[in-house]
RODODREN-868837 format. One record per residue (C-alpha): x, y, z; residue number from 1. Coordinates in nm, 2 decimals. Layout:
N
+--------+--------+--------+-----+
:     xx :     yy :     zz :   n :
+--------+--------+--------+-----+
:      X :      Y :      Z : NUM :
...
+--------+--------+--------+-----+
END
This chain:
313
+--------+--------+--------+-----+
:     xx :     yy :     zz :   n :
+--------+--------+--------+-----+
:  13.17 :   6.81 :   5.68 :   1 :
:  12.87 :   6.95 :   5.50 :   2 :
:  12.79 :   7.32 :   5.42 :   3 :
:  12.52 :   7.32 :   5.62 :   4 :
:  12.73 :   7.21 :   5.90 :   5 :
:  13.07 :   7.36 :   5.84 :   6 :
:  13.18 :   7.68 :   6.05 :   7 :
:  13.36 :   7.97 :   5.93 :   8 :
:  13.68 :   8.07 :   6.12 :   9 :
:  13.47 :   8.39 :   6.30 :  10 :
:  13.25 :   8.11 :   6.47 :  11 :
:  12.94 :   8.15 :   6.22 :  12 :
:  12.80 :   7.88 :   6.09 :  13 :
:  12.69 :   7.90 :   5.69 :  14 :
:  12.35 :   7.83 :   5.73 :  15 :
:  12.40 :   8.18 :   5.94 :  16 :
:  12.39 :   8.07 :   6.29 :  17 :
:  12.59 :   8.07 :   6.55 :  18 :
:  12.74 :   7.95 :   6.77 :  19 :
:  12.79 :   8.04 :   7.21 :  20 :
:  13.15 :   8.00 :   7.35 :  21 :
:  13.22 :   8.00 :   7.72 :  22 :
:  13.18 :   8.41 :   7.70 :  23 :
:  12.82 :   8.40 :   7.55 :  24 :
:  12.75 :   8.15 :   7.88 :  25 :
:  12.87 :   8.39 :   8.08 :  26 :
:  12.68 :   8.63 :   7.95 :  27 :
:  12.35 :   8.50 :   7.97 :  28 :
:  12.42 :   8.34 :   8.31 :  29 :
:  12.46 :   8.74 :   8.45 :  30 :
:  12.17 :   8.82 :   8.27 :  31 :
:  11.95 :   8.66 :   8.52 :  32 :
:  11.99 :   8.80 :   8.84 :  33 :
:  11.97 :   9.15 :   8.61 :  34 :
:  11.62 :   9.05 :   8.52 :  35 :
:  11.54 :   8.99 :   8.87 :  36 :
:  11.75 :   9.33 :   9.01 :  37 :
:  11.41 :   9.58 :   8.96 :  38 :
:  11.20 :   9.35 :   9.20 :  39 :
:  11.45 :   9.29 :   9.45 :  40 :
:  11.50 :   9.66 :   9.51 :  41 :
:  11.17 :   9.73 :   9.52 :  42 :
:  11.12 :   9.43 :   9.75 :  43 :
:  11.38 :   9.59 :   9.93 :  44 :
:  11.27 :   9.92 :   9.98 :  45 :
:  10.89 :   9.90 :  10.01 :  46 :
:  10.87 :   9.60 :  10.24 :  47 :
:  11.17 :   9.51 :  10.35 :  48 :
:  11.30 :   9.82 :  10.49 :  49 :
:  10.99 :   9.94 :  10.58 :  50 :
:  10.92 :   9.63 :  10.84 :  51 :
:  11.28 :   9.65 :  10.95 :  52 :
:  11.20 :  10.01 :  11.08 :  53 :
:  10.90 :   9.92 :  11.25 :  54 :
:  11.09 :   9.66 :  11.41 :  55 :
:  11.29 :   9.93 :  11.53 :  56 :
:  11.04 :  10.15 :  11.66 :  57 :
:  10.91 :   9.85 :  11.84 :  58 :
:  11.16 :   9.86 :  12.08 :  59 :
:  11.16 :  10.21 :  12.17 :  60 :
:  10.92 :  10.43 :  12.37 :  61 :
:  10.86 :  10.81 :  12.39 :  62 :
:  10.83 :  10.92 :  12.72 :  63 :
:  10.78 :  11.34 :  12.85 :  64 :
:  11.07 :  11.30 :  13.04 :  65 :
:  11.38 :  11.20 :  12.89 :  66 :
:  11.26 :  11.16 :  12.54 :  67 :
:  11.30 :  10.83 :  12.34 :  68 :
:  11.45 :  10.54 :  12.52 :  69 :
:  11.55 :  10.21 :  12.46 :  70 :
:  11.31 :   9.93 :  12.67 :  71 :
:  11.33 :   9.63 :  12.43 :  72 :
:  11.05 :   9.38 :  12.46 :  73 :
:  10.85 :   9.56 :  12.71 :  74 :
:  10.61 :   9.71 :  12.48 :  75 :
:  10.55 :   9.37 :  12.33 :  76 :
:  10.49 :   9.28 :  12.71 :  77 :
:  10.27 :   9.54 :  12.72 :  78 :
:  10.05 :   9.45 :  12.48 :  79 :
:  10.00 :   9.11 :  12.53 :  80 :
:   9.82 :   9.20 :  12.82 :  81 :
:   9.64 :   9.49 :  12.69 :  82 :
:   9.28 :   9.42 :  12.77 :  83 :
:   9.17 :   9.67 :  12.38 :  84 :
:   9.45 :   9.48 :  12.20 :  85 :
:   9.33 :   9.13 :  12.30 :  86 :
:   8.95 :   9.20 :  12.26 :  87 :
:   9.01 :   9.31 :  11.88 :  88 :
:   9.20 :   8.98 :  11.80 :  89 :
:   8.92 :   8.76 :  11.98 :  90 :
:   8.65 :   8.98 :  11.78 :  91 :
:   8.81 :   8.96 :  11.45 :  92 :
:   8.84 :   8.57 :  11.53 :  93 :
:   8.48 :   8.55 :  11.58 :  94 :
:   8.43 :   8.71 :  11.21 :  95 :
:   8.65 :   8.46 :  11.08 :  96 :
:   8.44 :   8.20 :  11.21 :  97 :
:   8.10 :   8.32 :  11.12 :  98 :
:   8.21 :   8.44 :  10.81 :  99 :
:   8.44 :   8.33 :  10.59 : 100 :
:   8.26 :   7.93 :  10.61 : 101 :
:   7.95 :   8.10 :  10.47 : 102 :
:   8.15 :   8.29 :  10.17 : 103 :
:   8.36 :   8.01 :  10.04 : 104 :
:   8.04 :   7.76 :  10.10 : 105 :
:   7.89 :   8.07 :   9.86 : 106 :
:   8.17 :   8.10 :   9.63 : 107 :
:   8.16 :   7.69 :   9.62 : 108 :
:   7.79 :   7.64 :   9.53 : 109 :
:   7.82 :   7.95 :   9.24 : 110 :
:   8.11 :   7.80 :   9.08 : 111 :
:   7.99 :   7.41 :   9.06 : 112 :
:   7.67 :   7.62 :   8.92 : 113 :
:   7.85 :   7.78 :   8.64 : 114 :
:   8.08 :   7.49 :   8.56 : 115 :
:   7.80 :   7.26 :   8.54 : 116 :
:   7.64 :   7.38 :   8.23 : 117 :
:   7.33 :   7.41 :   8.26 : 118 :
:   7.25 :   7.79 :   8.36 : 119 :
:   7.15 :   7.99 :   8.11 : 120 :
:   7.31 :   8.34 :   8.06 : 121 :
:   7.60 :   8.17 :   8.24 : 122 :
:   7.88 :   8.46 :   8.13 : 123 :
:   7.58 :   8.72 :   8.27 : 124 :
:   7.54 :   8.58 :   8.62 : 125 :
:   7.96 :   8.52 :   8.63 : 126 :
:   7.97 :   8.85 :   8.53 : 127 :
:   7.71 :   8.98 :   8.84 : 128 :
:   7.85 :   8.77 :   9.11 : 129 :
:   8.22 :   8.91 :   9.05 : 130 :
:   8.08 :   9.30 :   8.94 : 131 :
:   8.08 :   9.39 :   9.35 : 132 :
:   8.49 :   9.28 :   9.40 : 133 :
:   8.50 :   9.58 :   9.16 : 134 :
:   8.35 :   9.79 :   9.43 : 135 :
:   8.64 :   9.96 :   9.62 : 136 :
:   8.59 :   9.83 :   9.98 : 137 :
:   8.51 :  10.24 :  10.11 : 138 :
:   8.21 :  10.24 :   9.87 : 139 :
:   8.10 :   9.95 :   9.96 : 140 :
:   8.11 :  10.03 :  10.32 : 141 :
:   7.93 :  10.32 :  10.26 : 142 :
:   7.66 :  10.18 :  10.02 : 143 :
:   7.55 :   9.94 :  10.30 : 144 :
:   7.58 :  10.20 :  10.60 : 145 :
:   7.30 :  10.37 :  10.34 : 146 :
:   7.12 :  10.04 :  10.38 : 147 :
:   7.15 :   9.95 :  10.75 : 148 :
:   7.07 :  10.33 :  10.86 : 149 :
:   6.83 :  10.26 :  11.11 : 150 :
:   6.64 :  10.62 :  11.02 : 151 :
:   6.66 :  10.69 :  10.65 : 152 :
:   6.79 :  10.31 :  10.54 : 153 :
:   6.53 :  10.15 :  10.33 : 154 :
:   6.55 :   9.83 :  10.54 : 155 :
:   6.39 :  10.04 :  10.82 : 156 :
:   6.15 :  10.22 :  10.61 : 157 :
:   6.01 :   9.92 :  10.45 : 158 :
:   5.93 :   9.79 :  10.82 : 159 :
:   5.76 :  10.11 :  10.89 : 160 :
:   5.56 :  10.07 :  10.62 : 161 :
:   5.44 :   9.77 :  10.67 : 162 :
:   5.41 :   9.77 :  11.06 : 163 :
:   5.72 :   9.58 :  11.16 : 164 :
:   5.94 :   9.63 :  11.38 : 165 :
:   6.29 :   9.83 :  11.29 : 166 :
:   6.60 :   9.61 :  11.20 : 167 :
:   6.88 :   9.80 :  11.42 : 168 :
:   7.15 :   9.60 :  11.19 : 169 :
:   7.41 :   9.85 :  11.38 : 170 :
:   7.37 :   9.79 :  11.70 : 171 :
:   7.61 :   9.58 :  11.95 : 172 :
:   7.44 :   9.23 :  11.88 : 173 :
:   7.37 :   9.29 :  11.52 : 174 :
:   7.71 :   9.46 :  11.44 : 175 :
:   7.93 :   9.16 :  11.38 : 176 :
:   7.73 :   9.03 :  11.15 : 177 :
:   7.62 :   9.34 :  10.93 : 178 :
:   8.03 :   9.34 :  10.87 : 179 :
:   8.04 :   9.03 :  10.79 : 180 :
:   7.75 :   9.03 :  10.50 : 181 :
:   7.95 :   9.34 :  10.33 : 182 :
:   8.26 :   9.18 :  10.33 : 183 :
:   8.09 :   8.84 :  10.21 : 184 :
:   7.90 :   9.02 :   9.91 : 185 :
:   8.23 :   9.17 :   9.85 : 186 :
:   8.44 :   8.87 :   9.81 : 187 :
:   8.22 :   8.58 :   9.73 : 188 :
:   8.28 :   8.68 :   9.39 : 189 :
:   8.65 :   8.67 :   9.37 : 190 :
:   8.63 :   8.32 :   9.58 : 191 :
:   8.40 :   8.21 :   9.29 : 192 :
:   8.65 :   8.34 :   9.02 : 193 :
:   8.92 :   8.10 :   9.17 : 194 :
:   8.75 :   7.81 :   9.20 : 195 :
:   8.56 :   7.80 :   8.88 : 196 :
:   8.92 :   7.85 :   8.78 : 197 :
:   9.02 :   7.58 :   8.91 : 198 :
:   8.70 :   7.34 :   8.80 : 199 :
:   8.81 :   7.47 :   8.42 : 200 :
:   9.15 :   7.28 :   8.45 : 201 :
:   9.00 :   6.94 :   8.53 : 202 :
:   9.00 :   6.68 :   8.21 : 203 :
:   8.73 :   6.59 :   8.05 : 204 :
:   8.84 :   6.26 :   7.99 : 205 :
:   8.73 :   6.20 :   8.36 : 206 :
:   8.39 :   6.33 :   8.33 : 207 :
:   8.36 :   6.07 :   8.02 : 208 :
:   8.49 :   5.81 :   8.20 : 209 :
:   8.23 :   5.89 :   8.54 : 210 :
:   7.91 :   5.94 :   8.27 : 211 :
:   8.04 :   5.58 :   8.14 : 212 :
:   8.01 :   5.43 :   8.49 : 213 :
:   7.67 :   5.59 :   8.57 : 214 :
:   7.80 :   5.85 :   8.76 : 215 :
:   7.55 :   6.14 :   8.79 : 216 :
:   7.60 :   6.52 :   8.83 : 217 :
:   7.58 :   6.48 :   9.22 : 218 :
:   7.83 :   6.17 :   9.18 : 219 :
:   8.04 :   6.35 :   8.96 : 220 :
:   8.07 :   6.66 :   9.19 : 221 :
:   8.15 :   6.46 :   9.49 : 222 :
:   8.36 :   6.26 :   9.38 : 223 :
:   8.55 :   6.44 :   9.12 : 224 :
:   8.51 :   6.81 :   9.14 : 225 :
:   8.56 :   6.85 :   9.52 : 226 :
:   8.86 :   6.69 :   9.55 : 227 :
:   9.02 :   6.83 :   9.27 : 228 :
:   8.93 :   7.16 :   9.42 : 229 :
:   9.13 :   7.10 :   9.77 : 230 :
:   9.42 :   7.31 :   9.63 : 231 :
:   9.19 :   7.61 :   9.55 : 232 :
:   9.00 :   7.59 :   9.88 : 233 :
:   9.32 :   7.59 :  10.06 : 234 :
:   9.46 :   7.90 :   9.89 : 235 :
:   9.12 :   8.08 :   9.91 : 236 :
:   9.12 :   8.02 :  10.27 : 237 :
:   9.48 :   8.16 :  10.35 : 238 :
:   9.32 :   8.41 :  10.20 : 239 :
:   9.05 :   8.50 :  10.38 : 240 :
:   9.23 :   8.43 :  10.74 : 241 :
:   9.50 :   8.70 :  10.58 : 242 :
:   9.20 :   8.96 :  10.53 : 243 :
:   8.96 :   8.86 :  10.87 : 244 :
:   9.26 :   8.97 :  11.07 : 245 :
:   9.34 :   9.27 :  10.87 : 246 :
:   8.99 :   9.40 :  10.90 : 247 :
:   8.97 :   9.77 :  10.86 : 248 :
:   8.80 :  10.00 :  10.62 : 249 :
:   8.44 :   9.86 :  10.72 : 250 :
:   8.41 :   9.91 :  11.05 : 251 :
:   8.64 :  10.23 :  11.01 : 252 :
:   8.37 :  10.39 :  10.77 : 253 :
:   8.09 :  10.23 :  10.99 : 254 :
:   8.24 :  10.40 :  11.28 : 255 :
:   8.11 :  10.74 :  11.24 : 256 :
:   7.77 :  10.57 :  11.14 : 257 :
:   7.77 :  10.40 :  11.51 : 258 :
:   8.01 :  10.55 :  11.72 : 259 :
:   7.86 :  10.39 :  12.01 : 260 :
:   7.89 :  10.03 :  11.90 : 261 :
:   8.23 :  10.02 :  11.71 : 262 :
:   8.54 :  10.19 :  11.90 : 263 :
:   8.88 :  10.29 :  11.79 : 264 :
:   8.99 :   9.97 :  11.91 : 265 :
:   8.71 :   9.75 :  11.74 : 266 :
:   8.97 :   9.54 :  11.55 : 267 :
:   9.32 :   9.51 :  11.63 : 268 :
:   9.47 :   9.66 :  11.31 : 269 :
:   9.20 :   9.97 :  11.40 : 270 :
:   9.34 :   9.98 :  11.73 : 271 :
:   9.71 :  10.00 :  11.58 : 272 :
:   9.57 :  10.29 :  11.33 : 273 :
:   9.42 :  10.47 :  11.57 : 274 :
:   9.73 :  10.44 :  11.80 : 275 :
:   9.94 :  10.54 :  11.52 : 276 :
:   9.76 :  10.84 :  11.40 : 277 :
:   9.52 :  10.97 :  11.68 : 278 :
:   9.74 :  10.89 :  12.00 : 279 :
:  10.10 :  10.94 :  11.83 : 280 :
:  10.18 :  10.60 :  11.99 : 281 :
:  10.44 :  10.51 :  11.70 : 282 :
:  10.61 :  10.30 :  11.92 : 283 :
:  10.34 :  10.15 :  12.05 : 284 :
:  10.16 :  10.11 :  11.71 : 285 :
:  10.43 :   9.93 :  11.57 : 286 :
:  10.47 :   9.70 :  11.84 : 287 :
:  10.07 :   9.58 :  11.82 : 288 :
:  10.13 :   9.53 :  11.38 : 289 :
:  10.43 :   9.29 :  11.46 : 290 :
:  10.18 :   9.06 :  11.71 : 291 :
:   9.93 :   9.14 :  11.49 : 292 :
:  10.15 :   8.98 :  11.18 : 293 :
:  10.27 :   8.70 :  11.44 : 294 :
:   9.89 :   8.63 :  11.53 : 295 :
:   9.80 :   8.64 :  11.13 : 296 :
:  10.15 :   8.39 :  11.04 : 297 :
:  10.05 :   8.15 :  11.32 : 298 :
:   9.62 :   8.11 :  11.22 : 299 :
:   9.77 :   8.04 :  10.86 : 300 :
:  10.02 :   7.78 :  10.97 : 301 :
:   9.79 :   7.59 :  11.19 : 302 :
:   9.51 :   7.55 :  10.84 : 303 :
:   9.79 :   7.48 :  10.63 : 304 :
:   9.86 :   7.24 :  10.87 : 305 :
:   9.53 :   7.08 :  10.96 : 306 :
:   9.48 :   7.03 :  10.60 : 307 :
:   9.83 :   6.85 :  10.55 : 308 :
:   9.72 :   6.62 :  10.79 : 309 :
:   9.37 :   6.57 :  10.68 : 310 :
:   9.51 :   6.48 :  10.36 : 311 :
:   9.77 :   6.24 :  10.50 : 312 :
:   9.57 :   6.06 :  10.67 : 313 :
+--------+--------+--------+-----+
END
């Protein structure tokens, strides 16, 4: 036995480590879960328990006579037929639709930009597309109500000016689609951030290879850059079906801009605030966020599995 090697009788070695017996294993093995103990509560308390109470209210109704009672699933009845309920969901659909295809096709063409090389001021422009994220979504709102105000908006007085006739970018048919380019200049950016991200993890060793072949920059983004960009599509998109559904500060703010075009039940997680805190439907409120949840669990699903398929096959 060597001295480098040889232990003492105390179990430390004489090069001055040591060594773990079966009570150091121990040891360390319960140190895990007490690294993991802070989230778990708070994971408890601020979601958990928190969803398991709505639940709870879900299934109850205040009534003026007799007070609270028990009625189960008839609230959840009720709402599936509610004609306010139904017409947010079908409306925020409809923004998903129109908008999200344009903001990731957005957030695509910026990124293959940047990635390629050849813009100049590169960190500048990154740096501009992803400044308006930074915007809280409330400001944002407001800026553009500034811009689409119909009276004192520049839009319209640059028309006047020049003998045109007035954008009314809030009225019913425009509506839709004025929310739909604040929330795309708000989150093209961070769509941009993820998949230039992404583009920045690819080897170079297979843009060598391509240039070797006589693959061009077309070539090379077709056949290399998309499809190594599936993953980050696919979580930008669960994204973006998460916040279409949960649409609510913009046409909240926008509300009191054009009361006559967006109502308290514009969006369905609008209608749910507006039960919640202007109707004192708690009951009722929570009962609409659990479908709404259900509706938002169910559109995610069905990408995640139309792109599992496409993939497949």
């Amino acid at each position: 036995m060597t001295a480098t090697t040889a232990a003492s009788p105390k179990g430390r070695r004489r090069d001055g480590s040591t060594r773990l017996g079966r009570g150091g294993k121990s040891r360390h093995r319960a140190a895990g879960p007490l690294f993991v103990a802070p989230f778990m509560v708070l994971f408890l308390l601020l979601f958990l328990a928190p969803l398991g109470y709505a639940a709870y209210l879900s299934l109850f109704q205040e009534r003026l006579i007799g007070g609270t009672a028990f009625v189960g699933l008839d609230n959840y009845a009720q709402a599936l037929s509610d004609p306010q309920f139904l017409h947010g969901i079908g409306r925020v659909a409809l923004f998903f639709a129109i908008q999200v295809p344009v903001m990731l096709l957005l957030a695509l063409v910026f990124a293959l930009a940047l990635d390629s090389g050849l813009l100049r001021l590169a960190r500048v422009i990154r740096l501009g597309i992803f400044v308006p994220y930074a915007v809280p979504s409330v400001v944002a709102a407001l800026m553009w109500g500034y811009l689409y105000g119909p009276d004192f908006g520049p839009f319209a007085q640059l028309s006047r000016n020049l003998s045109l006739p007035v954008p009314h970018f809030l009225s019913d048919g425009w509506m839709l689609g004025s929310l739909a380019n604040i929330v795309t200049w708000e989150f093209v950016g961070y769509n941009m951030i993820i998949l230039y991200a992404a583009l920045r993890t690819i080897p170079e060793e297979l843009y060598e290879a391509a240039a070797m072949d006589g693959a061009g920059a077309w070539r090379i983004a077709w056949s290399i850059k998309l499809p190594a960009l599936r993953p980050a599509l696919m979580l930008t998109l669960l994204f973006s079906v998460i916040g279409s559904f949960q649409l609510f500060n913009e046409p909240k703010l926008l509300m009191t801009i054009a009361p006559d075009v967006i109502s308290s039940s514009y969006t369905a997680n609008l209608y749910a605030y507006t039960l919640a805190f202007t109707g004192q439907q708690v009951n009722y409120a929570a009962t609409v966020s659990f479908l709404l949840g259900l509706v938002i669990v169910i559109a995610s699903y069905a990408v995640l599995l139309t792109a599992n398929r496409r993939r497949s096959s």
